[in-house]
C-alpha positions, 0 to 999 in steps of 0.5 A: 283762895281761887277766883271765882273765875278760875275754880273748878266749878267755875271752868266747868261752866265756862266750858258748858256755857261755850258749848250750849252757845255753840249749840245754839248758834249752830241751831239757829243758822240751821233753822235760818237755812231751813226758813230760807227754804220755805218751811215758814214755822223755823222762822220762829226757831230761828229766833228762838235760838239765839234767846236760849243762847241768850238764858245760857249766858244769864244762867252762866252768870248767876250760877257764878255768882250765887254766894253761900250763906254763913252759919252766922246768916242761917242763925240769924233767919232760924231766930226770925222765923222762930219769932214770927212763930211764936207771934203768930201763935200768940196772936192766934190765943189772943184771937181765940179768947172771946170777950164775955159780952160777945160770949153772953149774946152768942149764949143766949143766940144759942138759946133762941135757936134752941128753942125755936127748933123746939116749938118747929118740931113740937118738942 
């Protein structure tokens, strides 16, 4: 088995990391010359700069060490997330079944309100 270190993938991104540092540390010494030579707004590029480098590196880093997830890892979450629906969905039907004492006051709310819409109107 290849180090993580030493894989494709992993020279790949050695070699992309060298080059976006080279990039940034190259931009950077660009916009100091040009902050040095009074354009005020590359002082903030040349700040700038040097932080992309520093996200290059962290995005290096992580990319090194994402670790795939098994079969037994997908089976296990699919189990979890089929469980918390069927939950949900049974507290939605617990939810949906209304107590008869509150169903005979909304019923008889029901016919107040009807009857007063009859007397509003005169039917």
């Amino acid at each position: 088995m290849k180090s993580k270190w030493l894989s494709t993938k992993a020279l790949v991104l050695h070699l992309s990391l060298i080059a976006w540092l080279a990039m940034s540390a190259t931009a950077a010494w660009w916009q100091v010359g040009r902050a040095v030579q009074g354009n005020s707004l590359s002082f903030l590029y040349s700040i700038e700069w040097p932080v992309f480098g520093v996200l290059g590196v962290l995005g290096w880093y992580a990319l090194l060490n994402i670790e795939r997830v098994s079969e037994q890892d997908e089976r296990e979450r699919a189990a979890y997330e089929e469980k918390m629906r069927v939950e949900a969905r049974e507290a939605r039907q617990r939810e949906a079944q209304e107590d008869p004492t509150l169903a005979a006051y909304n019923d008889h709310l029901a016919q107040l309100a009807e009857r007063s819409k009859k007397k509003l109107w005169g039917h």
